[in-house]
N, CA, C and O atoms as a GROMACS GRO file, in nm:
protein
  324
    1UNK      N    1  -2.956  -1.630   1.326
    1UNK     CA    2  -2.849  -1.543   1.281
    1UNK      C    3  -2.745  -1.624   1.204
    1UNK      O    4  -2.688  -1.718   1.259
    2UNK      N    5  -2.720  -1.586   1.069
    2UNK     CA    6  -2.587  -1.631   0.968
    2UNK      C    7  -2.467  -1.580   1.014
    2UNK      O    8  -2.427  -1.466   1.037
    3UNK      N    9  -2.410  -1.711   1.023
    3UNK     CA   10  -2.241  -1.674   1.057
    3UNK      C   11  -2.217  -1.533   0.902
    3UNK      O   12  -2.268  -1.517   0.792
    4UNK      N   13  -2.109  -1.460   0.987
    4UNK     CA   14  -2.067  -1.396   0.893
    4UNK      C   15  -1.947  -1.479   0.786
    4UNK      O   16  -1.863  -1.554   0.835
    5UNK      N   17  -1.957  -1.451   0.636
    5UNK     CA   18  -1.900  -1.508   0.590
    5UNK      C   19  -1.739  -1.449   0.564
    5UNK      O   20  -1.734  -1.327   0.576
    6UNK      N   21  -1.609  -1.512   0.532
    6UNK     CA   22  -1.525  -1.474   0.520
    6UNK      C   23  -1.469  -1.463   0.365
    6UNK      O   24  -1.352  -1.427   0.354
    7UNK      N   25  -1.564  -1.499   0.214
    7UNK     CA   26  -1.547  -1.433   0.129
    7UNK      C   27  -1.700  -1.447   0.089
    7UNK      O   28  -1.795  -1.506   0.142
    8UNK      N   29  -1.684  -1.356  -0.045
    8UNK     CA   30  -1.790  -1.317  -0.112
    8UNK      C   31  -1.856  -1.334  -0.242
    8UNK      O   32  -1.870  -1.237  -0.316
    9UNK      N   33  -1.891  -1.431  -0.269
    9UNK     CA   34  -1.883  -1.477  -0.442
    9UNK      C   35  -1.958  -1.345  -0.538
    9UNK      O   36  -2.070  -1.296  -0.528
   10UNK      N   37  -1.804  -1.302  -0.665
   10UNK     CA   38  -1.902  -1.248  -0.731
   10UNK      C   39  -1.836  -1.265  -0.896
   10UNK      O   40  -1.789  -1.372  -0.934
   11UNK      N   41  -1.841  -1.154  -0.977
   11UNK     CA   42  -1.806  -1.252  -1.100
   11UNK      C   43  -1.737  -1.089  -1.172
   11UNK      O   44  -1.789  -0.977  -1.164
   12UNK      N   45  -1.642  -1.117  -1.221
   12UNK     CA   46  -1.561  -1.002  -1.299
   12UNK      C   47  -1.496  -1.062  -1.460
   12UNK      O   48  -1.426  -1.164  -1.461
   13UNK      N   49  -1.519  -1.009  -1.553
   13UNK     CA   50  -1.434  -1.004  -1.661
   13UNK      C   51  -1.288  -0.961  -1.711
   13UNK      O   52  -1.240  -0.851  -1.684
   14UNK      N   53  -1.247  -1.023  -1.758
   14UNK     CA   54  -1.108  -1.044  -1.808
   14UNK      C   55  -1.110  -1.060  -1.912
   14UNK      O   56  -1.195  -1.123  -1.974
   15UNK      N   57  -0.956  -0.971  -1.981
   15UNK     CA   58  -0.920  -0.989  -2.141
   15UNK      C   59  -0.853  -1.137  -2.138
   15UNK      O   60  -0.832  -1.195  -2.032
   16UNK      N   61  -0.823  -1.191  -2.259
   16UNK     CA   62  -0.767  -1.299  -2.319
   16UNK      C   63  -0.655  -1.296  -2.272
   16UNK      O   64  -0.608  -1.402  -2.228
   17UNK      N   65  -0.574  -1.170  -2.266
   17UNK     CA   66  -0.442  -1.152  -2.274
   17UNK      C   67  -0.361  -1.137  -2.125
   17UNK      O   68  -0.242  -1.150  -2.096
   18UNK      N   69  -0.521  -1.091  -2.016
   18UNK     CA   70  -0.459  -1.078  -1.871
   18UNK      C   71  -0.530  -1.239  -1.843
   18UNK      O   72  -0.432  -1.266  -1.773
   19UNK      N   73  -0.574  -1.308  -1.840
   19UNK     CA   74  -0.621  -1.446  -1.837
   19UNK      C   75  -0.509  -1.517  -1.862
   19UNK      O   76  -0.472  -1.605  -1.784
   20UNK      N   77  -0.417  -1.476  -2.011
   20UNK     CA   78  -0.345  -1.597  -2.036
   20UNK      C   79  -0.222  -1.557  -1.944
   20UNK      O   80  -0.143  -1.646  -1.914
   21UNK      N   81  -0.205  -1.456  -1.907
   21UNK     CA   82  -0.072  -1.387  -1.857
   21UNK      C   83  -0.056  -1.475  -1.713
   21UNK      O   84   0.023  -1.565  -1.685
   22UNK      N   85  -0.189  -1.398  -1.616
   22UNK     CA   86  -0.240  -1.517  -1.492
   22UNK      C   87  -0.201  -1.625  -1.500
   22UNK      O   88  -0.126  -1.658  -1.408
   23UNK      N   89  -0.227  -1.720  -1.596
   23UNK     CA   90  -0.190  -1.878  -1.642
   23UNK      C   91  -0.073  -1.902  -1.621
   23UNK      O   92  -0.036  -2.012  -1.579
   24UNK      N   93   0.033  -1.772  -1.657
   24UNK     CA   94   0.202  -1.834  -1.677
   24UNK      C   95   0.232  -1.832  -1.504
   24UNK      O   96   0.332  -1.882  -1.453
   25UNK      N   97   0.112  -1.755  -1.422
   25UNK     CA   98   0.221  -1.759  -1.262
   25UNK      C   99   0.111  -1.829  -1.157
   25UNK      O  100   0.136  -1.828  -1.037
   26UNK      N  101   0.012  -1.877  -1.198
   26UNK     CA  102  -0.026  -1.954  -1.129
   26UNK      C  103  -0.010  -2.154  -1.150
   26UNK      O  104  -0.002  -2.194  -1.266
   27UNK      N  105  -0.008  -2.248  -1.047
   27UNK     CA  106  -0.024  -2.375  -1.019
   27UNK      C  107  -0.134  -2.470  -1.080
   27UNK      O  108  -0.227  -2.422  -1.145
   28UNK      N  109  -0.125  -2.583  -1.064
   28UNK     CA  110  -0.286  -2.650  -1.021
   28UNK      C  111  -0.308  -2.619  -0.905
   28UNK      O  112  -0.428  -2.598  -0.890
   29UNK      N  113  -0.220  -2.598  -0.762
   29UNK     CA  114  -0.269  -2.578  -0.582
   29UNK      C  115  -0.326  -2.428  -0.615
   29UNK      O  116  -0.399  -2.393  -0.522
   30UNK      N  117  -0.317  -2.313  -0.730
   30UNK     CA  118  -0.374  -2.204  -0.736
   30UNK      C  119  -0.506  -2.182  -0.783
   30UNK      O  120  -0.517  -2.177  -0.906
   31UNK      N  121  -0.581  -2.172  -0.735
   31UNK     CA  122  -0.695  -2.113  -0.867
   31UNK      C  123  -0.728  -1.959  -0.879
   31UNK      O  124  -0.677  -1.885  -0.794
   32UNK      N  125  -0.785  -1.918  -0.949
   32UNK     CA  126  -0.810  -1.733  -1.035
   32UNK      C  127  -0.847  -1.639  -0.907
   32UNK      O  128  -0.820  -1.519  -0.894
   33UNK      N  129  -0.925  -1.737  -0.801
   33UNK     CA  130  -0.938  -1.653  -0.701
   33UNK      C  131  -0.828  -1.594  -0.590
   33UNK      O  132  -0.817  -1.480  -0.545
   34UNK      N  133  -0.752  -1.714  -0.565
   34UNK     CA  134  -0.634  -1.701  -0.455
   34UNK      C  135  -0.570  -1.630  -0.509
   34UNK      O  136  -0.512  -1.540  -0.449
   35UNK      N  137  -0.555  -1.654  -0.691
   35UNK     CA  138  -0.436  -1.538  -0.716
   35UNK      C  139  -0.470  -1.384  -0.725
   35UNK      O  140  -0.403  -1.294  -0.674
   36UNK      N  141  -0.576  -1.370  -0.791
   36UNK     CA  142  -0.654  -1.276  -0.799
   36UNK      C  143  -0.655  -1.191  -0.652
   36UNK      O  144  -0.594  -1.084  -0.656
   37UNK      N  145  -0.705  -1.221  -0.551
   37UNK     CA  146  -0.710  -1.217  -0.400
   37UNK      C  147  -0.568  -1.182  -0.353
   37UNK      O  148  -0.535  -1.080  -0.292
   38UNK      N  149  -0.511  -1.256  -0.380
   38UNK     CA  150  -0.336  -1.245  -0.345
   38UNK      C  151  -0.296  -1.096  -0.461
   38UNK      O  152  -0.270  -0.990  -0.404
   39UNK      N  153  -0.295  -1.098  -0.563
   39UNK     CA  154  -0.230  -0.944  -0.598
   39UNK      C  155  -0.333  -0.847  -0.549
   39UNK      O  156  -0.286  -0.736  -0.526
   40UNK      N  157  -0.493  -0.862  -0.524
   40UNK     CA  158  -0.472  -0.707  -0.526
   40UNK      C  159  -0.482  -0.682  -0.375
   40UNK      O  160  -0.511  -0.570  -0.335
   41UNK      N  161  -0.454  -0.804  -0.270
   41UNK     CA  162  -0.421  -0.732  -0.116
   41UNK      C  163  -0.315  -0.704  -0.148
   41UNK      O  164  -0.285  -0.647  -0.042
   42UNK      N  165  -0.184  -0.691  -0.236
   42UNK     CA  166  -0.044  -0.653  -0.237
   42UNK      C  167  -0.078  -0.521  -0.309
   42UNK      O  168  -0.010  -0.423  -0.278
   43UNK      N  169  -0.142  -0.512  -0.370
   43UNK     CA  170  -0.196  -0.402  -0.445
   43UNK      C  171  -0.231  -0.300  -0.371
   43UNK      O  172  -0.171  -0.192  -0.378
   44UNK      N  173  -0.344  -0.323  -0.284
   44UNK     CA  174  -0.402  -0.244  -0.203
   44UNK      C  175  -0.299  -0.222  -0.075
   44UNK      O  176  -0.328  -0.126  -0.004
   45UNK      N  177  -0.218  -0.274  -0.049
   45UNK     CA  178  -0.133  -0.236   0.065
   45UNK      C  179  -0.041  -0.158  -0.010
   45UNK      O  180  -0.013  -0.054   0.050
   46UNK      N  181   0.005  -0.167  -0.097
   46UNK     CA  182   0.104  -0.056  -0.172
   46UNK      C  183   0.015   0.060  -0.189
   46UNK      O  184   0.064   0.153  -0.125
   47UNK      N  185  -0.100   0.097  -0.249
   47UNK     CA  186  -0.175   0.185  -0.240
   47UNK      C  187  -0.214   0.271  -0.044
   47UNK      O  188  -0.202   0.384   0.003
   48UNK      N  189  -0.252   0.161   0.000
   48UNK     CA  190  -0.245   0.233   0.143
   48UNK      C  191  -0.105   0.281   0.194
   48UNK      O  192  -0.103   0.394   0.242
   49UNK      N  193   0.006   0.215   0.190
   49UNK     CA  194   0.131   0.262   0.163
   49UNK      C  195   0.181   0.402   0.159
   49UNK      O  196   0.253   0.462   0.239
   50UNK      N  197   0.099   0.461  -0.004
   50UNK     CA  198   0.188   0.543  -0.087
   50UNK      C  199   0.079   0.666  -0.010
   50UNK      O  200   0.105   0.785   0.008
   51UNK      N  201  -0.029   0.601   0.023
   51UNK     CA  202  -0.169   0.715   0.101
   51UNK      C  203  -0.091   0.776   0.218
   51UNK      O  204  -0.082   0.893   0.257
   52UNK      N  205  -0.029   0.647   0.269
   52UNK     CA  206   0.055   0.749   0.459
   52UNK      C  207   0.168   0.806   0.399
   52UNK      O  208   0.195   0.914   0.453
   53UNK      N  209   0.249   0.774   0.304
   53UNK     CA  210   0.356   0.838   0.269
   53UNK      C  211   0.316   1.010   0.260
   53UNK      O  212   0.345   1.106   0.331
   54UNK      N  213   0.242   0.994   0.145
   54UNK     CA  214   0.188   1.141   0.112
   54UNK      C  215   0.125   1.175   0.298
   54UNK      O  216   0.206   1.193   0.389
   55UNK      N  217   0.060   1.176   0.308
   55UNK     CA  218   0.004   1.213   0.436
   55UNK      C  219   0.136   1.268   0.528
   55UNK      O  220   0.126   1.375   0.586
   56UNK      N  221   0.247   1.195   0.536
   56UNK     CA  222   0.300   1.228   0.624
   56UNK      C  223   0.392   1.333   0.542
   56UNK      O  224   0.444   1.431   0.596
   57UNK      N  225   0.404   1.306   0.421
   57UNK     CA  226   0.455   1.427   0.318
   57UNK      C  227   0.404   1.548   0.392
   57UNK      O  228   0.466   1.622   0.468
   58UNK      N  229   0.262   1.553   0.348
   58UNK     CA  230   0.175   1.689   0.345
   58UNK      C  231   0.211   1.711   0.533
   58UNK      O  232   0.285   1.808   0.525
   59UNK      N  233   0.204   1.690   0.636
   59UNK     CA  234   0.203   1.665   0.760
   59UNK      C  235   0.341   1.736   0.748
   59UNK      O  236   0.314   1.853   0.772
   60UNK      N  237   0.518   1.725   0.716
   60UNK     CA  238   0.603   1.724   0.736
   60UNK      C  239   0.617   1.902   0.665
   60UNK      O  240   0.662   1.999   0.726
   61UNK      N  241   0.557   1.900   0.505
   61UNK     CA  242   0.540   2.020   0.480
   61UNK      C  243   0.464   2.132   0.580
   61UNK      O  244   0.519   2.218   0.649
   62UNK      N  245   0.377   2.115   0.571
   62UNK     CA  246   0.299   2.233   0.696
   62UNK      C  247   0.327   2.237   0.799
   62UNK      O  248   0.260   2.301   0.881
   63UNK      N  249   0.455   2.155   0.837
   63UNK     CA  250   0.526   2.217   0.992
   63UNK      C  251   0.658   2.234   0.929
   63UNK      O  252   0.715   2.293   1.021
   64UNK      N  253   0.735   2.224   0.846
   64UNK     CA  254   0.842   2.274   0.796
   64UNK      C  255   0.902   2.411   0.833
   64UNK      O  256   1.024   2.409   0.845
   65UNK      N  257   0.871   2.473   0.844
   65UNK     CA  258   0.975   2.570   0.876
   65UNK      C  259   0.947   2.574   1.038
   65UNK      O  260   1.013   2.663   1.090
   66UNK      N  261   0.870   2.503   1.126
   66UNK     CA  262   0.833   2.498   1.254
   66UNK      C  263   0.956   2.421   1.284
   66UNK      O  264   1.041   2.485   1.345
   67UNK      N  265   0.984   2.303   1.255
   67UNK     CA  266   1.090   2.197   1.275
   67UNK      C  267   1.218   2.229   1.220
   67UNK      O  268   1.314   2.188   1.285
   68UNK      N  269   1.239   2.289   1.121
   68UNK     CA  270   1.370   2.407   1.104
   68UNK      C  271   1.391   2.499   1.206
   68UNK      O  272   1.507   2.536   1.226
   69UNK      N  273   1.314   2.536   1.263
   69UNK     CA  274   1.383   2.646   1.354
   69UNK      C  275   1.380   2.568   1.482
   69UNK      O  276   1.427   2.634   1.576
   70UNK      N  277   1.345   2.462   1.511
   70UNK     CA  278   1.374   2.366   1.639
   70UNK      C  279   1.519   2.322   1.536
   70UNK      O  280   1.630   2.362   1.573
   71UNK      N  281   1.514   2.287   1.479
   71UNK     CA  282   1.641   2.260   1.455
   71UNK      C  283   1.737   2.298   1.406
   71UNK      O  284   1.835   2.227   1.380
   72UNK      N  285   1.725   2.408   1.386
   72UNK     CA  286   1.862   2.523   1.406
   72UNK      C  287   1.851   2.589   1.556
   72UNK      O  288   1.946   2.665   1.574
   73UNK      N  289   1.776   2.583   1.651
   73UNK     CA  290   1.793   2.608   1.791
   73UNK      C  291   1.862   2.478   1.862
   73UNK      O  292   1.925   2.498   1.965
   74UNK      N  293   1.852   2.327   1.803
   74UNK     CA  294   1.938   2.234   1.899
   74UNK      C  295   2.064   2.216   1.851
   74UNK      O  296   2.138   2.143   1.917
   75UNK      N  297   2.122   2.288   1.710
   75UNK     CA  298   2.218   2.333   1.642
   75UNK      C  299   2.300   2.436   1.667
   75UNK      O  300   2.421   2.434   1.645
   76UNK      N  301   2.230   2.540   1.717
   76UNK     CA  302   2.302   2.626   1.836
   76UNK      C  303   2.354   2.588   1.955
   76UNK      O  304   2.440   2.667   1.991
   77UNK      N  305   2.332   2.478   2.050
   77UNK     CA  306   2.379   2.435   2.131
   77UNK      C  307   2.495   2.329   2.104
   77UNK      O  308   2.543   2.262   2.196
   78UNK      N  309   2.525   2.321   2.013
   78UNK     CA  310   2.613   2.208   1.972
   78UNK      C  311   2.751   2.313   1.964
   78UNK      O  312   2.735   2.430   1.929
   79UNK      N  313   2.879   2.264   1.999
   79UNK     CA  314   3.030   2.318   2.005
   79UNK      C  315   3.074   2.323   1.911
   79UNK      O  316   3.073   2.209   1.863
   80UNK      N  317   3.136   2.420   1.820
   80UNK     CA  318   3.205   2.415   1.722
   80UNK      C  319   3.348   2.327   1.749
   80UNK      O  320   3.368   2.332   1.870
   81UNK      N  321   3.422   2.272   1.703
   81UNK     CA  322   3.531   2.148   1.698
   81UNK      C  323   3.642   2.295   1.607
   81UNK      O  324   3.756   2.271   1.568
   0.00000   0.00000   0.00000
């Protein structure tokens, strides 16, 4: 049995212009992969992100007027000043 591995070699293309761009924010301690690797887990967590946002969007809509009227009933119990 092969240890499981923890990356995956494979091979993707790039324009001139996102290549040279890469160049201005990476090191020599960097290479194409770490950086590469490094934006799109920031990438993909902003994307999973914006996925629960909506979710809890859609979730907050379809009980909306359920949670309005709980909360104009704990609004009734409150004292006018």
């Amino acid at each position: 049995m092969q240890p499981i591995s923890k990356t995956e070699r494979t091979s993707i293309i790039l324009s001139e212009n996102i290549l040279a761009t890469i160049n201005q924010f990476i090191d020599d301690k960097t290479d194409y992969s770490q950086f590469i690797e490094s934006v799109l887990r920031e990438y993909l967590a902003g994307k999973a992100a914006s996925n629960r946002k909506t979710k809890d969007s859609e979730i907050l809509d379809m009980n909306s007027e359920y949670l309005n009227e709980e909360a104009e009933d704990v609004l009734s119990y409150q004292e006018n000043l």
